[in-house]
C-alpha positions in Angstrom: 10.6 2.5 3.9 11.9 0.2 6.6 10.0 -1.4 9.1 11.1 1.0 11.8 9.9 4.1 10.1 7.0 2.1 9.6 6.2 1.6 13.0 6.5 5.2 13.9 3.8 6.1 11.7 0.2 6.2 13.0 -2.9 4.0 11.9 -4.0 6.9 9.8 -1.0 7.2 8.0 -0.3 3.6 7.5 -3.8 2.9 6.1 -2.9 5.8 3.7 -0.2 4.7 2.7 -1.6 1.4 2.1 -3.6 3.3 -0.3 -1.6 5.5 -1.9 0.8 2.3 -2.9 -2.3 -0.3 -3.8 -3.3 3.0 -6.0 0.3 3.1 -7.4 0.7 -0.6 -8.0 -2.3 -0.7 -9.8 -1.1 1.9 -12.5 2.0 0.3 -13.0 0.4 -3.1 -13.6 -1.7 -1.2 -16.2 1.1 1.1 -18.2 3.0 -2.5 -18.0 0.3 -4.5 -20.1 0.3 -1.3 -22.4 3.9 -0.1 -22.9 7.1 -1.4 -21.3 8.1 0.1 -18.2 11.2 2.5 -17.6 11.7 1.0 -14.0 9.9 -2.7 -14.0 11.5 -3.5 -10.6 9.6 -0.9 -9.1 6.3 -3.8 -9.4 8.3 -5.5 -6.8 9.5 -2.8 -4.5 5.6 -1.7 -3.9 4.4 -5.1 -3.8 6.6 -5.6 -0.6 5.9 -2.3 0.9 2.1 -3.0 0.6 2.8 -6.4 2.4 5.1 -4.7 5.2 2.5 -1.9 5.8 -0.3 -4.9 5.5 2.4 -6.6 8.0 2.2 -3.6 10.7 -1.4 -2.8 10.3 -1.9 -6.6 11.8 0.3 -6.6 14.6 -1.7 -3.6 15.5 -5.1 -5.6 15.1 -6.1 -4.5 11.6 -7.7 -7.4 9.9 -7.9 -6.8 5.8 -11.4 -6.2 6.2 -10.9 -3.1 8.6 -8.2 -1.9 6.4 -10.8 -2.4 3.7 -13.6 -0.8 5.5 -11.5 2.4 6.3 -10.6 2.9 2.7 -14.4 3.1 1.9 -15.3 5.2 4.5 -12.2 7.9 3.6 -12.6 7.3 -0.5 -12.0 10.3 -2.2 -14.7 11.4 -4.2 
């Protein structure tokens, strides 16, 4: 996404979608170390849309430990 439909999206939103992509970048780093992956540039495409979600959530006054805090508090169990 671009920064601009980032912006439009609410704190809620963004701090999923912080999650949903940390969750994502995780699996890939871990079917990388076991088999070769189909689309290895995707590593780097979620590692900058973590960053420019990370990026927003700070001009709004999220520190990494808020962000952090919200993701335990709305964990899915």
């Amino acid at each position: 996404m671009k920064p601009f439909e980032l912006r439009e999206l609410s704190d809620e939103e963004l701090l999923r979608k912080y999650f949903e992509l940390s969750d994502e970048y995780f699996k890939l780093r871990i079917r990388k170390v076991t088999e070769t992956l189909p689309n290895p540039l995707r590593l780097r495409t979620i590692r900058r849309e973590i960053a420019r979600v990370l990026t927003i959530l700070r001009e709004r006054g999220y520190t990494k430990e808020k962000v952090l805090l919200w993701g335990r508090k709305n964990a899915r169990t």
